[in-house]
VMD Tcl script that draws the C-alpha trace (Angstrom):
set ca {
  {125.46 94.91 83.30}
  {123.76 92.73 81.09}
  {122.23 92.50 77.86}
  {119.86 91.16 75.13}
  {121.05 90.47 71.69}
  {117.73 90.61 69.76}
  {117.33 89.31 66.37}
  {113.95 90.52 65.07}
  {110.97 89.41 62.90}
  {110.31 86.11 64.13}
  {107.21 84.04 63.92}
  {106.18 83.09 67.19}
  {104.17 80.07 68.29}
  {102.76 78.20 70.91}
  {102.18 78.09 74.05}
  {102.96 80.14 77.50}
  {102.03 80.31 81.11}
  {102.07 83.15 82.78}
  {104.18 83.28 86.45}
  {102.96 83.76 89.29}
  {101.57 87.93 90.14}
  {105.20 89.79 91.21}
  {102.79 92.70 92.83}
  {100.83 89.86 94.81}
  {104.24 87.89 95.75}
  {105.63 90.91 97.39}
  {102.63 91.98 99.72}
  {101.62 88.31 100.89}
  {105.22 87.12 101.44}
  {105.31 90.26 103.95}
  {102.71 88.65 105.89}
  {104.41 86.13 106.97}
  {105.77 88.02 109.70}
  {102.45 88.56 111.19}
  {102.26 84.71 112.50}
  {105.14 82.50 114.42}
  {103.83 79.48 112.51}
  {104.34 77.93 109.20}
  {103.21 79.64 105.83}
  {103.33 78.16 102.55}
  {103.21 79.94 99.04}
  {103.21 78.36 95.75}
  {103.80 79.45 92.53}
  {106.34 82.49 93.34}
  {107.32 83.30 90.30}
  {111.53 83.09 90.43}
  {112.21 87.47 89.87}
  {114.98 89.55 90.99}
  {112.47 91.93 93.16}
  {110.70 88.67 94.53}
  {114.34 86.39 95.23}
  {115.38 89.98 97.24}
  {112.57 90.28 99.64}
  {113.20 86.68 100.47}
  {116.90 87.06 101.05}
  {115.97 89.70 103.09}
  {113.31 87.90 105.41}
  {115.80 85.23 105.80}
  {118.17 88.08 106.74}
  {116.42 88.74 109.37}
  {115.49 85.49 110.97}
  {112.70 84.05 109.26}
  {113.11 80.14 108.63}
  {112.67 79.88 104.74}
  {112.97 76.74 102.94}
  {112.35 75.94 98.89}
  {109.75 72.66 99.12}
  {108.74 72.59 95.50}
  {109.23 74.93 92.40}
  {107.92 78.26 93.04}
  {106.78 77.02 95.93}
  {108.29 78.41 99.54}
  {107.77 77.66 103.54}
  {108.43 80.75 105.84}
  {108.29 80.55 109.51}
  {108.58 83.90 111.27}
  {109.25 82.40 114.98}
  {112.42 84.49 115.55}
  {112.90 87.83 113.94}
  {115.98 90.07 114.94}
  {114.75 93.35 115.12}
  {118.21 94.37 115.77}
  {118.99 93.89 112.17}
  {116.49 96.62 111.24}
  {118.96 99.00 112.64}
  {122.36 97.63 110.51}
  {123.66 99.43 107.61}
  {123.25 96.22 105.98}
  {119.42 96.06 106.77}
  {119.46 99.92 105.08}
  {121.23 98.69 101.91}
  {119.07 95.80 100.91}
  {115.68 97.65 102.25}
  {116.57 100.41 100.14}
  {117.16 98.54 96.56}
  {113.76 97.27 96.58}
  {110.20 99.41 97.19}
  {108.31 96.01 98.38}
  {110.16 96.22 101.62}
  {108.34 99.37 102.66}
  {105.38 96.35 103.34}
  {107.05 94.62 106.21}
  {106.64 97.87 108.18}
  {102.63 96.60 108.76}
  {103.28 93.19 109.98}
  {106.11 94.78 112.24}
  {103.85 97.27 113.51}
  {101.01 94.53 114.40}
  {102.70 92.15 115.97}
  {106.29 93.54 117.36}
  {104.80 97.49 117.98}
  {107.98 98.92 115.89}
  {109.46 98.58 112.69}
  {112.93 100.55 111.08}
  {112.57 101.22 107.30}
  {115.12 103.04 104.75}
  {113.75 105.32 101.91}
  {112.74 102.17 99.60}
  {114.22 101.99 96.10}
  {112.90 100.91 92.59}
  {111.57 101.66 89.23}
  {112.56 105.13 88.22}
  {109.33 106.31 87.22}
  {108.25 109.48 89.03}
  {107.51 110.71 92.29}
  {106.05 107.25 93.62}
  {105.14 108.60 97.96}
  {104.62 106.93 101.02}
  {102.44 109.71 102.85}
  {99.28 107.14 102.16}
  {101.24 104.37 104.24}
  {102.57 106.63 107.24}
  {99.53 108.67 107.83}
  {97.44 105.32 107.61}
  {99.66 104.26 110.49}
  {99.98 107.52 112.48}
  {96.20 107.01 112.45}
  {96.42 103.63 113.64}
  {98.65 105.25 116.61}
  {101.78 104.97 115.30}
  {104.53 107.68 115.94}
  {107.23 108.45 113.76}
  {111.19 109.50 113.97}
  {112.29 110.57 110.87}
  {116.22 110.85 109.81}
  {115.63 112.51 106.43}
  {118.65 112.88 106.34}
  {120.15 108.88 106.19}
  {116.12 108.93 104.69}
  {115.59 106.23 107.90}
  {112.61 106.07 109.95}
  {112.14 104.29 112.84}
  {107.97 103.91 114.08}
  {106.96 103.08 117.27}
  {103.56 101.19 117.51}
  {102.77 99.94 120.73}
  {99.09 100.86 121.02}
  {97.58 100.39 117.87}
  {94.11 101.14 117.93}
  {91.26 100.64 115.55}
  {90.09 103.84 113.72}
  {87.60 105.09 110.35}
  {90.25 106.26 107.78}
  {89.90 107.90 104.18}
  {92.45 107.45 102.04}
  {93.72 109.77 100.03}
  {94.79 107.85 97.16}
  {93.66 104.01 96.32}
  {97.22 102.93 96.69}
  {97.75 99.30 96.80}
  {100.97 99.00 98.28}
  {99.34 101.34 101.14}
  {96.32 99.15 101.70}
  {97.98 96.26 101.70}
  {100.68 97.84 104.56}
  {97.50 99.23 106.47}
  {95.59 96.61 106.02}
  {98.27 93.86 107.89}
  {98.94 97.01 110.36}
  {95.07 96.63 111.18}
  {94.53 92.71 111.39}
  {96.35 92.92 114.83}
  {95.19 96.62 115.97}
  {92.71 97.01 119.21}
  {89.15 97.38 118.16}
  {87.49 97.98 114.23}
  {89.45 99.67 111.81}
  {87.42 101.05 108.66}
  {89.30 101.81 105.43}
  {87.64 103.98 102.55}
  {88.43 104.46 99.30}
  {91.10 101.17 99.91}
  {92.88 99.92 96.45}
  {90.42 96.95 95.26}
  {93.24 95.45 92.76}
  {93.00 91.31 92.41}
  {96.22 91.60 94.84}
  {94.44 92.84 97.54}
  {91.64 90.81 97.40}
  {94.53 87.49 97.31}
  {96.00 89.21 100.40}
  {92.87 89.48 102.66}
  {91.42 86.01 101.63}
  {94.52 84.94 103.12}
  {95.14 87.21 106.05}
  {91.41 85.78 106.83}
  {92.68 81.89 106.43}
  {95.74 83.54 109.22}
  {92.54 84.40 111.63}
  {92.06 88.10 110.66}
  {88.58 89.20 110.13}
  {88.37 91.17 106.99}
  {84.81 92.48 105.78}
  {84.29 93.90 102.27}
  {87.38 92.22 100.56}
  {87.61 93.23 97.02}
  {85.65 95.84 97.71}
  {86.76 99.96 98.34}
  {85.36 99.69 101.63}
  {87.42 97.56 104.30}
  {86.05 96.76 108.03}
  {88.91 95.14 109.78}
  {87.82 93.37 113.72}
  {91.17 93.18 115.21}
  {92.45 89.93 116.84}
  {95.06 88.64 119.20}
  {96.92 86.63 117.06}
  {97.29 85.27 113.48}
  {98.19 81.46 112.30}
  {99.96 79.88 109.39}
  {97.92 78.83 106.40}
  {98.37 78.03 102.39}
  {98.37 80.17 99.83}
  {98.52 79.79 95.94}
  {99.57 83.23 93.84}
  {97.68 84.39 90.75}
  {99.32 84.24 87.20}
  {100.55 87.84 86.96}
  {97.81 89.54 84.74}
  {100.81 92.09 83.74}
  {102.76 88.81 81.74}
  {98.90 88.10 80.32}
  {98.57 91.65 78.65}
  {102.54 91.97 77.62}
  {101.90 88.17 75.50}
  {98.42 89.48 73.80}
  {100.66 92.68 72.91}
  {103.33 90.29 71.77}
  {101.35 87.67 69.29}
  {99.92 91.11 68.12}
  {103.42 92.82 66.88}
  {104.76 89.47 65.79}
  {101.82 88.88 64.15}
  {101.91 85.57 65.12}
  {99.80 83.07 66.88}
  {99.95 82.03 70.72}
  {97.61 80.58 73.58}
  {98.09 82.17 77.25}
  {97.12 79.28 79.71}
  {95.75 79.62 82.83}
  {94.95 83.23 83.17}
  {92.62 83.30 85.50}
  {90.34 85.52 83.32}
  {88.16 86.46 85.84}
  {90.60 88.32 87.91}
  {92.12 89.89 84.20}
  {89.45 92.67 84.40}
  {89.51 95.06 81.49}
  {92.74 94.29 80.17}
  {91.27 92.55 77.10}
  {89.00 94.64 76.66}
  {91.75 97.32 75.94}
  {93.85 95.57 73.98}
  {90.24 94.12 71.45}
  {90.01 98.13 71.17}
  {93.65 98.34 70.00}
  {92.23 95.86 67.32}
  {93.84 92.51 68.77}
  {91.45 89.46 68.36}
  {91.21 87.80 71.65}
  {89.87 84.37 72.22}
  {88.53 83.43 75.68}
  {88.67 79.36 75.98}
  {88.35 77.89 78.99}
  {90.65 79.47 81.27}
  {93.37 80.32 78.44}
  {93.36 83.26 76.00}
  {94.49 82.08 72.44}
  {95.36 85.18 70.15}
  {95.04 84.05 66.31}
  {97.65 85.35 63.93}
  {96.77 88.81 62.27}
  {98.21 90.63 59.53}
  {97.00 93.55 60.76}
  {94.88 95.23 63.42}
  {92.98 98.51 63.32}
  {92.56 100.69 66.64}
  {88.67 101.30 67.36}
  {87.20 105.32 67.22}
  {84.76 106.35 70.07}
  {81.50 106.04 69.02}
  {81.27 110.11 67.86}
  {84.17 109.24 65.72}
  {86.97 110.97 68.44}
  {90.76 109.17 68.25}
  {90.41 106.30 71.16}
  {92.41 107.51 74.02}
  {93.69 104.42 76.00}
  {94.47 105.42 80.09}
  {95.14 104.17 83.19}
  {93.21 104.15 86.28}
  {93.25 102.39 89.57}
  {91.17 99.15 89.70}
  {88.77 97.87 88.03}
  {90.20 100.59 85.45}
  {93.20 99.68 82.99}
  {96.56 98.93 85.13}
  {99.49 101.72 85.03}
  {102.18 98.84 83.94}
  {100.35 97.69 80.80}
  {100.53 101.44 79.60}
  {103.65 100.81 78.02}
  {102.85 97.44 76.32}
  {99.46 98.97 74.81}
  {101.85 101.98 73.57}
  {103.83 99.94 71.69}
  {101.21 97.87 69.99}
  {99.50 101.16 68.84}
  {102.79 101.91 66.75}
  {102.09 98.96 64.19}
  {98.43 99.28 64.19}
  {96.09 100.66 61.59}
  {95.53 104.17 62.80}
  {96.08 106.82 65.53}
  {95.56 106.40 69.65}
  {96.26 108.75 72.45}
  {98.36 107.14 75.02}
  {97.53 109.11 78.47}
  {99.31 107.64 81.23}
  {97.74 109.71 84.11}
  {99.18 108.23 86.93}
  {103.19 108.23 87.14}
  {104.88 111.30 85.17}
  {108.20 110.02 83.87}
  {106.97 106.43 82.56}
  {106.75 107.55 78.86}
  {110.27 108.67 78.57}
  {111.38 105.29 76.80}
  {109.48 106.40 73.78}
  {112.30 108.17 72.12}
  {113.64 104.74 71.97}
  {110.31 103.59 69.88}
  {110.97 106.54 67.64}
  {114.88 105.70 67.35}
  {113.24 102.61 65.49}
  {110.76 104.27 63.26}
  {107.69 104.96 65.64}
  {105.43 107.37 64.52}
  {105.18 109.43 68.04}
  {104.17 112.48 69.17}
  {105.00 113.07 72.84}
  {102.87 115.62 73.92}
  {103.62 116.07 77.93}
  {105.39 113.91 80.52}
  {101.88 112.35 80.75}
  {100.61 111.69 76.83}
  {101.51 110.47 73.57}
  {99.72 110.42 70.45}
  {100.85 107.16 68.32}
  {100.18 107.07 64.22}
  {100.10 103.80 63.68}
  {102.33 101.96 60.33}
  {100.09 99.10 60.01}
  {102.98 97.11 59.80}
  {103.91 98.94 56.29}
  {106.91 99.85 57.75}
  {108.40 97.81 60.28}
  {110.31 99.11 62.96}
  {114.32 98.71 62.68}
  {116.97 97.63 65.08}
  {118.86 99.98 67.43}
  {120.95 99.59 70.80}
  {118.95 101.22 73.91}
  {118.90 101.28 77.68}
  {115.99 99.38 79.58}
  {114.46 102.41 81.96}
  {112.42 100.34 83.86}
  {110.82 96.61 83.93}
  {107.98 97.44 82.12}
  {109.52 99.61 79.52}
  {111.58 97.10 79.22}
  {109.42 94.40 78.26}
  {108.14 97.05 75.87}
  {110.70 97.50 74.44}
  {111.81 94.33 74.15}
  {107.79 93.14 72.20}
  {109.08 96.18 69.89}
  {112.73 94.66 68.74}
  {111.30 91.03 68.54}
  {108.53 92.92 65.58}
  {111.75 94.79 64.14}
  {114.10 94.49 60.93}
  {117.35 93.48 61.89}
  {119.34 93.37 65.21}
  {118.45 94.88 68.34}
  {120.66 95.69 71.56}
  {119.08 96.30 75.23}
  {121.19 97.15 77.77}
  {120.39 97.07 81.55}
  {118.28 93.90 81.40}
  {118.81 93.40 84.85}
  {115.34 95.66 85.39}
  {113.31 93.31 82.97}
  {114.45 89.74 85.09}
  {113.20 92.02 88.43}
  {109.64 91.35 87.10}
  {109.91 88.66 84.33}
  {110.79 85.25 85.06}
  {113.59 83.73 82.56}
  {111.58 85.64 80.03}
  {114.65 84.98 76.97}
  {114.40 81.53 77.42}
  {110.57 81.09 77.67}
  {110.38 83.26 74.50}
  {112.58 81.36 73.00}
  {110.96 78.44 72.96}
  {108.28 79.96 71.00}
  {110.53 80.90 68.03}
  {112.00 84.12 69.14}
  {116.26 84.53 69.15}
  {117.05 86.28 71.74}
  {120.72 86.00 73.04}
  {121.90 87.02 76.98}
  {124.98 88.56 76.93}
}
mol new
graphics top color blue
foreach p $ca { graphics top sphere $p radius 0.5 }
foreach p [lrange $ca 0 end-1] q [lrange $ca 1 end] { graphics top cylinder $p $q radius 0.2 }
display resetview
């Protein structure tokens, strides 16, 4: 297990580029197996979750070769579907939660797929009904082992159907949604996740020969076809790295420029973090974040403490909840932290108040944050990374600290940031891998 050694306090300054969107990478690089021809991807960013779906694409017969950096060929002309069925297969399906998303492609073109219970961030009850009854819609039939937690799906009729969701998940859109390209007739999908992921993934399913009505809307009309084609695709800069750099410059108090964020496609993250009192600057397509001394958390307009929540899309994203957390603990004054939709994600905050946070944990599901306004700076301790995005957290909160800093179990933060010590280093941080 690795570590950071985190010397803290640091000015920071200059400039970063975000990598390319992990939550995009994983759902289009699935798709390849819809097609026998060529598919290229560029900017993947280089991620433990993202280098493990790859390994195991290759592991099962796709032809994948590095061209560029971050930039990737698949070719899906031979896939051994006898690997699905290999303990091996089980292992390496089951350490990462993206590979429930080559069930859909499986399912469209091959009529079966094999899938282990997928693995992942341990943060709540994260379930797959939305994914298995959107297939068993489609036509597909299910044998469950629950107890290897292996299920094997037969598809070999999928038809068309209308479906409601019952919850806007994007991983189970984006699984139903390359189920569908390939299905018999029109498939219609309500209340369908709308994130800037999906919308990536059916522009390109489209450029494949899919025909995909409504994209980046809730309401998804899907005209089957025979077959789908290889075509080019180019990832998003992961809005996620965007929002954890604005909360960054903020504790640090120091001064940075984000390039090439795509701001159209950043929704209301910066909106959120200008009501957390961060100064946000919107040139071109970069965000440049001026130094401040200090930053005061807005009041709803009756005066009430701002409450800052997540919500699925176009609301504020789940894995910026613990990023806007931790910049309410230096700000001047007090913010409710709700984080409605996973129930152990705010767990890490005893760590926060290890180091001086003024925190009130009120549930599994809220925390109210008094901010210091920097009057007293957080201090060093040695902690456990829970997650990736509690790391990163965490890791914004020891860079602001007084003294030396510890975090163990870094091995979740590289599964959704790319080289993050050294990039951060080169701004003026110390940070030391050890």
């Amino acid at each position: 297990m690795s570590s950071f050694e985190i010397t803290g306090g640091k000015k920071l300054q200059g400039e970063i580029i975000p990598q390319g969107a992990k939550n995009e990478a994983l759902q289009v690089i699935c798709a390849v197996l819809l097609t026998s021809e060529k598919v290229t991807i560029s900017n993947i960013p280089d991620i433990r979750d993202v280098n493990k779906l790859i390994d195991l694409l290759a592991e099962m017969g796709v032809k994948v070769e590095k061209t560029a950096k971050e930039q990737y060929t698949f070719q899906a002309d031979y896939v051994d579907l006898d690997f699905l069925k290999t303990e091996e297969f089980k292992l390496k399906a089951a350490s990462l939660r993206g590979s429930v998303m080559i069930v859909g492609p499986l399912l469209a073109r091959f009529g079966k797929a094999y899938i282990p219970q997928p693995g992942g961030d341990k943060i709540g009850r994260r379930r797959l009904d939305t994914h298995f009854v959107g297939f068993e819609k489609l036509g597909a039939r299910f044998d469950n082992d629950n107890f290897n937690k292996f299920y094997k799906i037969d598809a070999s009729h999928l038809e068309g159907c209308y479906m409601l969701l019952d919850e806007a998940s994007v991983t189970g859109t984006a699984n139903i949604v390359m189920a569908a390209v390939m299905a018999k007739g029109k498939t219609t999908i309500f209340n369908a996740a709308c994130e800037p992921y999906l919308l990536q993934l059916c522009n390109m399913l489209n450029r494949m020969g899919a025909r995909i009505s409504g994209v980046g809307s809730n309401l998804l009309i899907i005209d089957g076809v025979k077959e789908m084609h290889g075509c080019e695709h180019t990832l998003l800069p992961d809005m996620i790295e965007v929002g954890s750099f604005i909360g960054l410059a903020a504790m640090c108090r120091s001064e940075l420029t984000i390039k090439n964020v795509n701001y159209q496609h950043l929704g209301i993250i910066p909106e959120v973090f200008r009501r957390l009192g961060i100064r946000i600057e919107h040139k071109d397509d970069d965000i440049f974040v001026p130094q401040q001394d200090n930053y005061e958390i807005e009041h709803f307009m009756d005066g009430s403490i701002m409450t800052i929540s997540d919500a699925p899309w176009p609301g504020f994203t789940p894995d910026l909840i613990s990023i806007a957390l931790v910049v309410a603990t230096q700000a001047r004054g007090s913010a409710l932290i709700h984080q409605k939709m996973f129930e152990s994600r705010l767990f890490f905050v005893d760590k926060l108040i290890d180091m001086g946070a003024q925190i009130i944990l009120c549930d599994p599901h809220r925390a109210t944050v008094i901010g210091l306004d920097h009057q007293y700076p957080l201090r060093g301790i040695e902690m456990i990374s829970p997650d990736i995005r509690a790391g990163v957290a965490l890791l914004i909160a020891a860079m602001s600290a007084q003294g030396t800093s510890i975090i163990h179990n870094i091995e979740q933060i590289d599964r959704g940031y790319q080289q993050i010590d050294e990039r951060l280093n080169k701004l003026g941080a110390d940070i030391r891998r050890i």
